[in-house]
C-alpha positions as CSV (number, residue, x, y, z in Angstrom):
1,X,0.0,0.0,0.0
2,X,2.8,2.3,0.4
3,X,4.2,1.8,-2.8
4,X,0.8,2.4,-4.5
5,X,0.2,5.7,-2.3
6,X,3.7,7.2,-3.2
7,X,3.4,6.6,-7.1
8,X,-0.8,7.9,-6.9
9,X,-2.0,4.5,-7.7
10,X,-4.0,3.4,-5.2
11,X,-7.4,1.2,-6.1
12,X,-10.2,3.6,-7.0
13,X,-13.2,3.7,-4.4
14,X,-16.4,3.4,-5.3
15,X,-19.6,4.5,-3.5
16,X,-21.5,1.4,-1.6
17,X,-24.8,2.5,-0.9
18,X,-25.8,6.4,-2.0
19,X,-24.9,6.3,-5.8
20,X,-23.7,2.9,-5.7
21,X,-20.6,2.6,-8.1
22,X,-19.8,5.7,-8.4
23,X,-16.6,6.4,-8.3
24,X,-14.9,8.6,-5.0
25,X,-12.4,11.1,-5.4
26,X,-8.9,9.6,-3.6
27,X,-7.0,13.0,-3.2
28,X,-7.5,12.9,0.6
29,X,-5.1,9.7,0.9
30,X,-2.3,11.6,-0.7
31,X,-2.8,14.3,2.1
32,X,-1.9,11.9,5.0
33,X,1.8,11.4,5.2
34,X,4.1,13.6,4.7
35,X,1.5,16.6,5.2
36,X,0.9,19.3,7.9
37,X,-0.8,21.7,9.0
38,X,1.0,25.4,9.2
39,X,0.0,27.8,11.8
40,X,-0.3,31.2,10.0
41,X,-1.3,35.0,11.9
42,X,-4.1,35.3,8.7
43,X,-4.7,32.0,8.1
44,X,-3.3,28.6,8.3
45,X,-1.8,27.2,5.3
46,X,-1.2,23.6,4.4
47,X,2.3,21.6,3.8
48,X,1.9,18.8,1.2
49,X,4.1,16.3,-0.1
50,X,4.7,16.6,-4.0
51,X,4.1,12.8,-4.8
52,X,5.3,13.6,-8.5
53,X,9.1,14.5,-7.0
54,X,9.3,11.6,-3.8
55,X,12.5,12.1,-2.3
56,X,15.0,9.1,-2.2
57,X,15.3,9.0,1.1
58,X,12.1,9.5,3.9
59,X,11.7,9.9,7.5
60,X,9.7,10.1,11.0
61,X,10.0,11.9,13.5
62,X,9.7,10.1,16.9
63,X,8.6,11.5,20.4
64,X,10.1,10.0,23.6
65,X,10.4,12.1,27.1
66,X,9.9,15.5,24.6
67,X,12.8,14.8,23.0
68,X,12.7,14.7,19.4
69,X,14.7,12.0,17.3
70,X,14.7,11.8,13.2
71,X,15.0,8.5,12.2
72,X,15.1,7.8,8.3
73,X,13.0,4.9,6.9
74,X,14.1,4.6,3.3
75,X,17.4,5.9,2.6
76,X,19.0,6.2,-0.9
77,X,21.7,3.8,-1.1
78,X,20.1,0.8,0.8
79,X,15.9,1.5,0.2
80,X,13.6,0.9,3.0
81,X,14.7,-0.4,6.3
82,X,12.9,-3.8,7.1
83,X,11.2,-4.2,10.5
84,X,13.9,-5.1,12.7
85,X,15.8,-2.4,11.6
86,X,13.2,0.2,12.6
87,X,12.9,-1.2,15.4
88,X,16.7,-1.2,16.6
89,X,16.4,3.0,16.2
90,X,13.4,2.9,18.4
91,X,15.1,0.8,21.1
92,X,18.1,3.3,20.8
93,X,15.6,5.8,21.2
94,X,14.2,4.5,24.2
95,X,17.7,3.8,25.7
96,X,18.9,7.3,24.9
97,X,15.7,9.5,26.0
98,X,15.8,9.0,29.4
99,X,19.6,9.0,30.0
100,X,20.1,12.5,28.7
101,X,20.9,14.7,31.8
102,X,19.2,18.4,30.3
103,X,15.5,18.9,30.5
104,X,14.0,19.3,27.0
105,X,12.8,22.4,25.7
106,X,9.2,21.3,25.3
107,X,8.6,22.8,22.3
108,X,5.5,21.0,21.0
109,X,4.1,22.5,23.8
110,X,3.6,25.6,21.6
111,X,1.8,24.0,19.2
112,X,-0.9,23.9,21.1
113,X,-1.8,27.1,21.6
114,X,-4.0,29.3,19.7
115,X,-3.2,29.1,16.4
116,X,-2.4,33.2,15.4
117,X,-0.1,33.0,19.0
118,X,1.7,29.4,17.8
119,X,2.3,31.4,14.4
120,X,4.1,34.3,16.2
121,X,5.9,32.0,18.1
122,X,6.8,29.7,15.3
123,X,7.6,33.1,13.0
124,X,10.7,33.5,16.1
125,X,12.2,30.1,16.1
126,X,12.8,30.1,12.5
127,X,14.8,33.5,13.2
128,X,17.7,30.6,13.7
129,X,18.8,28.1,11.4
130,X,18.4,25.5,13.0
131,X,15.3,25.9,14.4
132,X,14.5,26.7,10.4
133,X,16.0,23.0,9.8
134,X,14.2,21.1,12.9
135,X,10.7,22.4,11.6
136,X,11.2,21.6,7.8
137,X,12.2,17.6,8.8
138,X,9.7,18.1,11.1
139,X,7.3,19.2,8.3
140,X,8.5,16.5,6.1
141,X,8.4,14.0,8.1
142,X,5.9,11.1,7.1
143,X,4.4,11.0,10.3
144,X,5.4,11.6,14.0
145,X,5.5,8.5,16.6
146,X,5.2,9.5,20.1
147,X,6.4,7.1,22.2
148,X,4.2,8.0,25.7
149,X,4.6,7.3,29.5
150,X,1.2,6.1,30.9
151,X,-1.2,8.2,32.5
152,X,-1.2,7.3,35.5
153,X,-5.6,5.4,36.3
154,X,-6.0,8.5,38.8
155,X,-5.6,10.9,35.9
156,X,-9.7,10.2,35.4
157,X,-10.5,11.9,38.5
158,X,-9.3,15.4,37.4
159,X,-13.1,15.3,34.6
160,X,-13.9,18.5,32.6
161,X,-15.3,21.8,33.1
162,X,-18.7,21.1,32.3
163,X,-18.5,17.3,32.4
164,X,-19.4,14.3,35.0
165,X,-15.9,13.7,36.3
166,X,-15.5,9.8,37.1
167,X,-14.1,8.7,40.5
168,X,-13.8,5.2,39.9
169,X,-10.4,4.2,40.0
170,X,-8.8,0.9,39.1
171,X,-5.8,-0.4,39.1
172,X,-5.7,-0.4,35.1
173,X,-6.7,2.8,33.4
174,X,-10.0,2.8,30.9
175,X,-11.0,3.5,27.7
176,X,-11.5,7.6,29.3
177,X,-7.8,7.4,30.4
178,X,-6.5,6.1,27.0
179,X,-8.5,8.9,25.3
180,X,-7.8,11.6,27.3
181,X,-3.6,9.8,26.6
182,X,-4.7,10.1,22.7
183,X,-5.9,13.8,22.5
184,X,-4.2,15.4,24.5
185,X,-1.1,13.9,26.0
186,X,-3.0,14.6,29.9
187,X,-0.5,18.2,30.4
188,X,2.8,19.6,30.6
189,X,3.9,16.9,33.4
190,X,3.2,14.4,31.3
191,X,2.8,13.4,27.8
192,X,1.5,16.8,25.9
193,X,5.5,18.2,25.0
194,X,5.3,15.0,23.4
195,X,3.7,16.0,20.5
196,X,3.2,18.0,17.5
197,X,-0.3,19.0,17.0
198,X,0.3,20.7,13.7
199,X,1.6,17.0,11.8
200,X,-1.5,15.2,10.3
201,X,-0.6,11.7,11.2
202,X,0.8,11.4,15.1
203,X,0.3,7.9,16.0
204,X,1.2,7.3,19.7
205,X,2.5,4.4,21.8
206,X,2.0,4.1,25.3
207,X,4.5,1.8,27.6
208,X,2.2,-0.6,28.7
209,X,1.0,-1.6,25.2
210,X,-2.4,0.7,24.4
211,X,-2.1,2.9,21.3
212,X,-3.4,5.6,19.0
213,X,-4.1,8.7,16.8
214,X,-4.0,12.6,17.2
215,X,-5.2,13.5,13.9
216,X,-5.0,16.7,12.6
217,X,-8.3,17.0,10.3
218,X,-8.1,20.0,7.9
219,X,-5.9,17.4,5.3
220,X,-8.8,14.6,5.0
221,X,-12.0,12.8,6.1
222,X,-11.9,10.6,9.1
223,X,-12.9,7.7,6.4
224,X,-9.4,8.1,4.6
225,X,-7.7,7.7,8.1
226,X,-9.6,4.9,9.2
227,X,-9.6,2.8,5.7
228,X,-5.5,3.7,6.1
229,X,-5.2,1.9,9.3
230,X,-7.6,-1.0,8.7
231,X,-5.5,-1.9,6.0
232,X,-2.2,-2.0,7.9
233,X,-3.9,-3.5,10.7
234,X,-4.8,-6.3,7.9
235,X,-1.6,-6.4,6.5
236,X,0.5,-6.5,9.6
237,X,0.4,-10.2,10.0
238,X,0.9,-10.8,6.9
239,X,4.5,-9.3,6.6
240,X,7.3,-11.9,6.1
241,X,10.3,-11.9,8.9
242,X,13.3,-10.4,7.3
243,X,15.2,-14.1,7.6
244,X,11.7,-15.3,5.4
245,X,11.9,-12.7,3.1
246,X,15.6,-12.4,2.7
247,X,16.3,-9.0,3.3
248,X,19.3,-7.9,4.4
249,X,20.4,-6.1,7.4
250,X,22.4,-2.9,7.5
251,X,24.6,-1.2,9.8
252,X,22.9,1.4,10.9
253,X,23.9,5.2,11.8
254,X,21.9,6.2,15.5
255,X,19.1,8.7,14.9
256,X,19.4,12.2,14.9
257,X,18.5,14.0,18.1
258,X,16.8,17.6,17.3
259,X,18.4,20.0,19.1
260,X,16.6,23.6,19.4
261,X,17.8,27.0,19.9
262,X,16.1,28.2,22.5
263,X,16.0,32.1,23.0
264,X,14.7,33.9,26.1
265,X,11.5,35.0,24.8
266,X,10.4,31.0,23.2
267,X,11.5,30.1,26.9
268,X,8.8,32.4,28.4
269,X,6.7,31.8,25.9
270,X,7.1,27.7,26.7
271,X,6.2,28.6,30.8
272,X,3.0,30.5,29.4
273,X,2.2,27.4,27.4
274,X,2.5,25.4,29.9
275,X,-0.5,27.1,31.9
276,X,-2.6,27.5,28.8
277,X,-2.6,23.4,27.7
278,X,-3.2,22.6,31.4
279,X,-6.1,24.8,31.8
């Protein structure tokens, strides 16, 4: 399905009840990796990948402990990684993360503020050019995997303004608990610097095994999302081990670590984030 969705051939849809056989416009696939959303003082304006000019190599950009890791998934000379060797990157990840002794800058924090105030702040970081660099893999990125810390089952008892808070509390967490781990990350003291609302595709991964989507909706339909991960759930079995299907494992480079420049005024901004996404 990837290959098909990169060269703009996949399987034309056709209408099942309403108009039967008619066919359905497939644009809105083409909008899900690779695309984001950019937060504008007018307007927001859209990133898209150019599927006539693919790059030869492609990458994600993974979450862990708000730090921020590139990790390429086709590169030029050797073509996609397999499976295991994705998953040796995450594991360095998940070694690396939590050893590193400075506290992140928790900059997807900012993307959650309103969008004309993320644009301002955004319009600052790209005054340095590495900041300019960090958001454009960022933006290019297929998707962005956040690897989570669990919220802890008590996190249900906080409820909503407005709604029925629940005070039943389990040892495991609930469906509630998951969902509030899926939308929003549950604050700045846990997951929500782990994140980067604008990217269309943020599919996260807890540490004790449930997992999801943060979907930014201005690219496509929830049906285009949903068809896109039913088919890689159906597919996911099927996928040969690299010793059955003979490919061949490479040495691999460690991922990248994004490193920000951080200037006084993102660093206030960042504390006044921080009380805006917990409120």
């Amino acid at each position: 399905m990837t290959k098909n969705f990169f060269s703009g051939n996949l399987s034309q849809e056709r209408a099942a009840s309403r108009e039967k056989n008619q066919p359905l416009c497939m644009a809105q696939y083409y909008r899900l990796l690779g695309s984001q959303r950019r937060a504008g003082i007018e307007r927001d304006s859209q990133f898209l990948p150019d599927l006539r000019n693919i790059a030869p190599s492609q990458h994600i950009i993974v979450c862990c402990r708000n730090q921020m890791y590139c990790v390429v998934v086709k590169a030029e000379q050797i073509g996609r990684l397999s499976e295991d060797e994705i998953f040796s990157q995450l594991l360095y990840i998940l070694s690396d993360a939590p050893c590193l002794p400075q506290t992140p800058p928790m900059i997807g924090l900012l993307t959650a503020e309103p969008r004309r105030v993320w644009a301002k702040d955004r319009e600052m970081l790209l005054l340095d050019e590495q900041n300019c660099r960090n958001i454009e893999l960022i933006e290019q990125s297929l998707i962005l995997l956040c690897l989570d810390e669990t919220l802890p089952p008590t996190f249900n008892a906080r409820g909503f303004v407005g709604a029925t808070p629940s005070y039943h509390i389990t040892q495991d967490r609930d469906e509630t608990n998951m969902a509030h781990e899926m939308i929003h990350g549950g604050g700045s003291d846990c997951n929500t610097a782990n994140r980067w609302f604008d990217k269309t595709m943020q599919i996260i991964v807890c540490n004790d095994g449930a997992w999801g989507l943060c979907y930014e909706h201005s690219s496509s339909e929830g049906i285009a999302v949903v068809q896109l991960l039913e088919k890689i759930l159906n597919k996911i079995d099927e996928i040969p081990s690299p010793e059955e299907s003979g490919v061949t494992q490479h040495h691999l480079p460690p991922p990248e670590r994004i490193e920000w420049i951080v200037r006084s005024e993102i660093k206030r901004r960042i504390l006044e984030a921080k009380k805006d996404v917990n409120k």
